[in-house]
Backbone as a printed PyTorch tensor [residue, N CA C, xyz], in Angstrom:
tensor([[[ 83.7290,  32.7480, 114.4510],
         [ 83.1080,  31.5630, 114.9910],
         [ 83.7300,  30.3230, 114.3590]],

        [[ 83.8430,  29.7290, 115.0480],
         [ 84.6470,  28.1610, 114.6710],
         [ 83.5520,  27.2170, 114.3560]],

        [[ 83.7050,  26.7750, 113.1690],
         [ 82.6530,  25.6150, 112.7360],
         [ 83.4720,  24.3880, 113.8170]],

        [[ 81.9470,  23.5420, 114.1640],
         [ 82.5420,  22.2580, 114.1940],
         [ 82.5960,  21.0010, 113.2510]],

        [[ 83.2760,  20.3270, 113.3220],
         [ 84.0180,  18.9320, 112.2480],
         [ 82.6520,  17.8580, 112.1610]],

        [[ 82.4130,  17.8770, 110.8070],
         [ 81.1950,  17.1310, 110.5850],
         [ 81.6550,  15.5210, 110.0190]],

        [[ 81.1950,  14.8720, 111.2710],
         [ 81.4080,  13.5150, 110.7160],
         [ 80.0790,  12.6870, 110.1030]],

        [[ 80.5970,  12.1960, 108.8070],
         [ 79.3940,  11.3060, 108.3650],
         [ 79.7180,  10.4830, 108.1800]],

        [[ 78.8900,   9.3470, 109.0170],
         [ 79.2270,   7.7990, 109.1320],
         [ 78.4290,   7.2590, 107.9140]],

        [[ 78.6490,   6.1640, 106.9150],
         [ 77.9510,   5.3930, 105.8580],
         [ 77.7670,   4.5100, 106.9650]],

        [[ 76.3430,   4.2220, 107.6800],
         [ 76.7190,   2.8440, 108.4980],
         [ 76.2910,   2.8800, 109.6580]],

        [[ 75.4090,   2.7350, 110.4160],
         [ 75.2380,   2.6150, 112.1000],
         [ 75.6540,   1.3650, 112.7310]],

        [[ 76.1530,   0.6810, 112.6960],
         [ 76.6370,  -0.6530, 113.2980],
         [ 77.6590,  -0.3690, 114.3080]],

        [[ 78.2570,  -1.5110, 114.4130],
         [ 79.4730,  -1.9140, 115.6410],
         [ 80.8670,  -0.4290, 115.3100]],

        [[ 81.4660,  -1.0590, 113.6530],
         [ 82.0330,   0.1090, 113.4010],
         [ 81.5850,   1.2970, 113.5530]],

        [[ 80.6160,   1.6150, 113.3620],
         [ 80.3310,   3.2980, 113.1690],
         [ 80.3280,   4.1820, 114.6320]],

        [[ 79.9460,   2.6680, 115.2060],
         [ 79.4910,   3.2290, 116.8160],
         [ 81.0890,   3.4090, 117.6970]],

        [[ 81.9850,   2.7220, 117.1010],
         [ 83.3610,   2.3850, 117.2550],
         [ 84.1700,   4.1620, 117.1820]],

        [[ 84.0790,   4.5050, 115.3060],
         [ 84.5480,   5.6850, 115.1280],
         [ 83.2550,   6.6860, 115.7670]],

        [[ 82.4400,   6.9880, 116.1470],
         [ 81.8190,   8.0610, 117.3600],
         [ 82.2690,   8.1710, 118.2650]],

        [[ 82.4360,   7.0850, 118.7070],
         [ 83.1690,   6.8900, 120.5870],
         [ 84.4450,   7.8860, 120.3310]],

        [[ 85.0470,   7.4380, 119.4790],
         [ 86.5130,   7.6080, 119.1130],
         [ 86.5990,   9.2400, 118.5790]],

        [[ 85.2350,   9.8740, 118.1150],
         [ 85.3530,  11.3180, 117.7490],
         [ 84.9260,  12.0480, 118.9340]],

        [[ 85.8580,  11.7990, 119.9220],
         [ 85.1660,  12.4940, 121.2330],
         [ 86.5560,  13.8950, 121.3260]],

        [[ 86.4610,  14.9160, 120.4450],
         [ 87.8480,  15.3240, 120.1080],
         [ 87.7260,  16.2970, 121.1090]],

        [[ 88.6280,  16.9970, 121.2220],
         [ 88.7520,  18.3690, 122.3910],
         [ 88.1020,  19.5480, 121.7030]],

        [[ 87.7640,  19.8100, 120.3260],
         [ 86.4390,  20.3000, 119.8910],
         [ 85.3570,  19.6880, 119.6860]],

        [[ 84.2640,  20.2130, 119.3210],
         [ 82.6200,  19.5860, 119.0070],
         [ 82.7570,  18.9650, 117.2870]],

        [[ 82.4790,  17.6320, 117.6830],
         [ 81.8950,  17.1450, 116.5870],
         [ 80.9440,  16.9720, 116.3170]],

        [[ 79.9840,  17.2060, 115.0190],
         [ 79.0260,  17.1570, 114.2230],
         [ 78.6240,  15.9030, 113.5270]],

        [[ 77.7710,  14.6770, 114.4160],
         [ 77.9070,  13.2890, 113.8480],
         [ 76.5860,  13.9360, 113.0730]],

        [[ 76.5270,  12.7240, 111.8080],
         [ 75.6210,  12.7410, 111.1570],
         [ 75.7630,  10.6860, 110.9850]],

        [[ 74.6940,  10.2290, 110.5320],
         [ 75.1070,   8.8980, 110.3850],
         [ 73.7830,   8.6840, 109.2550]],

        [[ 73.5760,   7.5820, 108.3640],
         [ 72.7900,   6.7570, 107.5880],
         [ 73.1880,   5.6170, 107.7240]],

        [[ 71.9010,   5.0790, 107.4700],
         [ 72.0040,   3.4700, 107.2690],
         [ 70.1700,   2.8910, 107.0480]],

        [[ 69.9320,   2.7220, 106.0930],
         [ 69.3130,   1.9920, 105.4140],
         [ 68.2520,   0.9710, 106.7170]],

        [[ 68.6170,   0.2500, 107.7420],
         [ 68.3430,  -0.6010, 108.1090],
         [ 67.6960,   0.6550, 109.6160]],

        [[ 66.5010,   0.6030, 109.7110],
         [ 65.8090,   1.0270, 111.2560],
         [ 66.3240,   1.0070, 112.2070]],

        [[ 66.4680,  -0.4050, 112.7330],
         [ 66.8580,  -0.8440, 113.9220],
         [ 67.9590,  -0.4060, 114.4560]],

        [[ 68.7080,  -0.4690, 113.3540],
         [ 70.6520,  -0.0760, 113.3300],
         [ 70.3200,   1.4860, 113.7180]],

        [[ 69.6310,   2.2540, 112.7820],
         [ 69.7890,   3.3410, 113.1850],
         [ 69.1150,   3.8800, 114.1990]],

        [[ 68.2570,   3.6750, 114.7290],
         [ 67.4620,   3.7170, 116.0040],
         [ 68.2040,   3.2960, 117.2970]],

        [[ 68.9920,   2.2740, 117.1830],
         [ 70.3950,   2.3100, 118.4940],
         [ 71.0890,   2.9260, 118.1260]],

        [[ 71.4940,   3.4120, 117.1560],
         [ 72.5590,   4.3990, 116.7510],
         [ 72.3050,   5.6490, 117.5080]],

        [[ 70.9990,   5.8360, 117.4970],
         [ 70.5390,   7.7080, 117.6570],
         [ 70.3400,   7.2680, 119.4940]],

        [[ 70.3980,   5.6840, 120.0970],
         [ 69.8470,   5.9840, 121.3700],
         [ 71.1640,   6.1590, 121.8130]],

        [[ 72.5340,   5.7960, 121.6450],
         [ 73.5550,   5.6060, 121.8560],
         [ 73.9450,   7.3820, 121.6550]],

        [[ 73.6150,   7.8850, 120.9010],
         [ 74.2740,   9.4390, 119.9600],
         [ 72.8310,  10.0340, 119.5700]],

        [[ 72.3250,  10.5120, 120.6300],
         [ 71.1130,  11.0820, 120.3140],
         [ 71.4210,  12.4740, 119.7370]],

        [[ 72.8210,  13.4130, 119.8020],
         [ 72.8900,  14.1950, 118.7630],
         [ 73.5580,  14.2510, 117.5720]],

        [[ 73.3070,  12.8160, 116.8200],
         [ 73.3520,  12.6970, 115.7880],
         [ 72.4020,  13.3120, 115.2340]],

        [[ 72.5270,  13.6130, 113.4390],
         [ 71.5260,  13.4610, 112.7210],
         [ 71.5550,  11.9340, 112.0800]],

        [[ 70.1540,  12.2090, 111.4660],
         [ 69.9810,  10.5680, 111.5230],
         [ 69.3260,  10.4290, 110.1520]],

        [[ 69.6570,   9.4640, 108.8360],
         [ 69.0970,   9.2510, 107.3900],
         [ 68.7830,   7.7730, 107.1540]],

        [[ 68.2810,   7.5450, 106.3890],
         [ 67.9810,   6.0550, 106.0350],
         [ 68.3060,   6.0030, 104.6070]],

        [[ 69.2030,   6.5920, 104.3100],
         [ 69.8370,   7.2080, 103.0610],
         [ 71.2990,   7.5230, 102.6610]],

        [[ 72.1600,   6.8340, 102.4790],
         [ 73.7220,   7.6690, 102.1000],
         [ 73.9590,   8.7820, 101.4550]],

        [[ 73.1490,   9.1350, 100.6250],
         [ 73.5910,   9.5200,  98.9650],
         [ 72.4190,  10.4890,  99.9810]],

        [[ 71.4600,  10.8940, 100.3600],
         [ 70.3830,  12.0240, 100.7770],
         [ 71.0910,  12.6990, 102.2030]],

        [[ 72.4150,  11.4490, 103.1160],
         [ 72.9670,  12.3140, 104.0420],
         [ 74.0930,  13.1200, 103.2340]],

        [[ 74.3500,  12.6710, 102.4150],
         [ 76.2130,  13.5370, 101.5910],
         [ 75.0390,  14.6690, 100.7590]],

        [[ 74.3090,  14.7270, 100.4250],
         [ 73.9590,  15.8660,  99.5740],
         [ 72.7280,  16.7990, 100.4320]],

        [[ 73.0330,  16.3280, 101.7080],
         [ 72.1620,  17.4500, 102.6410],
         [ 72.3480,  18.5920, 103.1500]],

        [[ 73.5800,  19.0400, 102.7510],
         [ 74.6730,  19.8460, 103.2050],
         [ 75.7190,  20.4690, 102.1460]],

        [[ 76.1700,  21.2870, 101.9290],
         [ 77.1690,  21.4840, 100.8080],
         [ 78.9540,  21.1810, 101.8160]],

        [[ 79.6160,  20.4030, 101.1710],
         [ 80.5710,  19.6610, 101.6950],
         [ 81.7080,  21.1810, 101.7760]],

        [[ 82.0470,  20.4780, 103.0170],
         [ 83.0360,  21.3870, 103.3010],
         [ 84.7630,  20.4870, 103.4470]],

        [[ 85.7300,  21.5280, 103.1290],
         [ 86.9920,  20.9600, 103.0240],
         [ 87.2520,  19.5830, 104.2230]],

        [[ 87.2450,  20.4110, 105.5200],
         [ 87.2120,  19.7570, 106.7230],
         [ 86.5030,  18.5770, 106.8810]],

        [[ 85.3240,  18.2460, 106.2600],
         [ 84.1780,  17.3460, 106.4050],
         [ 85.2540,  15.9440, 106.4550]],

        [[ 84.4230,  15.1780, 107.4710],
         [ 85.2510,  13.5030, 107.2700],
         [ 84.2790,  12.3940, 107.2860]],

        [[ 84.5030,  11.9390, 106.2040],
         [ 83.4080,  10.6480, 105.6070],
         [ 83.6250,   9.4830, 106.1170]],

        [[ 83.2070,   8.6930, 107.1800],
         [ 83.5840,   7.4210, 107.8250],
         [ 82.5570,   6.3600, 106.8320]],

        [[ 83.2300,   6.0130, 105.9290],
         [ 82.3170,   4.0150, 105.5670],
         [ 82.5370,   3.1670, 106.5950]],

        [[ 81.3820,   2.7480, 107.1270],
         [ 81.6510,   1.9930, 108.2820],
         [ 80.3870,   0.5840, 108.1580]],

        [[ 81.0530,   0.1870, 106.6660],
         [ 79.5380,  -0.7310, 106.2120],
         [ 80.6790,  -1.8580, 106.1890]],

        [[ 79.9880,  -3.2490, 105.8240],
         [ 80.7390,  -4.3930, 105.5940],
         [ 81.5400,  -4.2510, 104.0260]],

        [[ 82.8960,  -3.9780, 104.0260],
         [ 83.9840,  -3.8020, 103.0230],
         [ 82.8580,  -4.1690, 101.5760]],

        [[ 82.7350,  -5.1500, 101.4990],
         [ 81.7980,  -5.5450,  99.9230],
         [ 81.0290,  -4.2490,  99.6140]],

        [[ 80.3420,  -3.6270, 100.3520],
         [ 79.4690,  -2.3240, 100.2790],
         [ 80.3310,  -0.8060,  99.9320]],

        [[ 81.6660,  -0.9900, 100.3900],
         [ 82.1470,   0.5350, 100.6800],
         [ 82.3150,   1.2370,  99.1540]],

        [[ 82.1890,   0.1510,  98.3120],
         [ 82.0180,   0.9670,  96.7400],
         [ 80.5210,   1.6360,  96.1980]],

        [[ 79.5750,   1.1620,  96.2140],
         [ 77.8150,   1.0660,  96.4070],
         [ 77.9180,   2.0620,  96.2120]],

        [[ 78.0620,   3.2470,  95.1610],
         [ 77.0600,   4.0550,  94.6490],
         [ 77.4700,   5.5100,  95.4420]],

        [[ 78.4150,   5.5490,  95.9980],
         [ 79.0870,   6.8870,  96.5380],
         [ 80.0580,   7.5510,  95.8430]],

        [[ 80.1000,   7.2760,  94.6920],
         [ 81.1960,   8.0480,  94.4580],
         [ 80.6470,   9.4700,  93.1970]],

        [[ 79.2870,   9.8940,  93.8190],
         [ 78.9330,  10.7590,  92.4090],
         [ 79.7800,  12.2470,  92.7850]],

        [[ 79.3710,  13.2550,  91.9840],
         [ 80.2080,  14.3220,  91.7800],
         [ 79.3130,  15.2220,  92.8970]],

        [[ 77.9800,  14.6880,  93.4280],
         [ 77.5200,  15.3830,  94.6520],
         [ 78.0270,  14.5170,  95.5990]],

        [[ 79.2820,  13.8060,  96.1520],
         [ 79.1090,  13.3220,  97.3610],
         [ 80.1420,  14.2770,  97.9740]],

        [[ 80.3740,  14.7910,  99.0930],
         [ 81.9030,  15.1230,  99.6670],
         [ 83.1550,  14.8610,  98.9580]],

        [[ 83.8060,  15.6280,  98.6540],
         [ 85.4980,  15.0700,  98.2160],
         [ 86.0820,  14.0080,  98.6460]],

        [[ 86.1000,  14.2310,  99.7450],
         [ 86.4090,  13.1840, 100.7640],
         [ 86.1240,  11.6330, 100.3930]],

        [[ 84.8850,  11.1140, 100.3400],
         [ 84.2350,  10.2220,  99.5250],
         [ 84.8320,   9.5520,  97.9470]],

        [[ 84.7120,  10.9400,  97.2950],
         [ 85.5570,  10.8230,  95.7720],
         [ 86.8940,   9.6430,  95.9550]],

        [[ 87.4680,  10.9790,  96.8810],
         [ 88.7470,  10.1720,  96.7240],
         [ 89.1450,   8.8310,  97.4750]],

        [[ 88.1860,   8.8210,  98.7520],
         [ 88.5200,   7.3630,  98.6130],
         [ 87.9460,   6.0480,  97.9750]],

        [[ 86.9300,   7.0010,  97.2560],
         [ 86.8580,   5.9680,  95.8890],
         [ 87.7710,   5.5890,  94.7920]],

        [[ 88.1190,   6.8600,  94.3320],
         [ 89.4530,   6.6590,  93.3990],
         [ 90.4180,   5.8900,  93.9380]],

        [[ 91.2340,   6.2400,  95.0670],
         [ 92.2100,   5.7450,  95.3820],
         [ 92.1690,   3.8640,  95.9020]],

        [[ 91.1100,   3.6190,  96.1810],
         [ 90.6650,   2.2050,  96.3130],
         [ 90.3320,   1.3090,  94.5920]],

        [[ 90.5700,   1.9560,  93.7270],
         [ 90.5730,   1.1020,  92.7410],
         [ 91.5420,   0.7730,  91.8770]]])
């Protein structure tokens, strides 16, 4: 059985809604999205109602045990994309583009 590609957006906004559109791949993707703010995420889920849906970053990356494949979209305003993601429970994925951004 073929897993499908789990995307987790940091972010329901313009961007996030941007990279969904854009994960429309010739396999099934697995959106997941957070964002802190209701509203954002409540058009998020009417837009991508099979998303999962958090009001939490750090409670969507540790809801799941991360897999190699997994792809972490920050899709917050740049000042934010450092905020507290980079622990040793977030996705790899995450890690490193923390590291590599500093």
């Amino acid at each position: 059985m073929i897993l499908a590609v789990r995307i987790y957006l940091i972010g329901a906004g313009v961007i996030a809604r941007a990279h969904a559109a854009a994960a429309k791949l010739p396999e099934p993707a697995a959106l997941r999205v957070a964002d802190p703010n209701p509203a954002a995420l409540e058009s998020f889920r009417d837009a991508y109602p099979e998303a999962a849906a958090f009001d939490d970053a750090a409670k969507m990356l540790a809801s799941e045990p991360a897999r190699d494949d997994d792809i972490v979209i920050v899709a917050t305003p740049p000042f934010l994309h450092l905020t507290g993601y980079g622990s040793r429970s977030a996705p790899a994925a995450t890690r490193c583009a923390r590291s590599r951004s500093r």
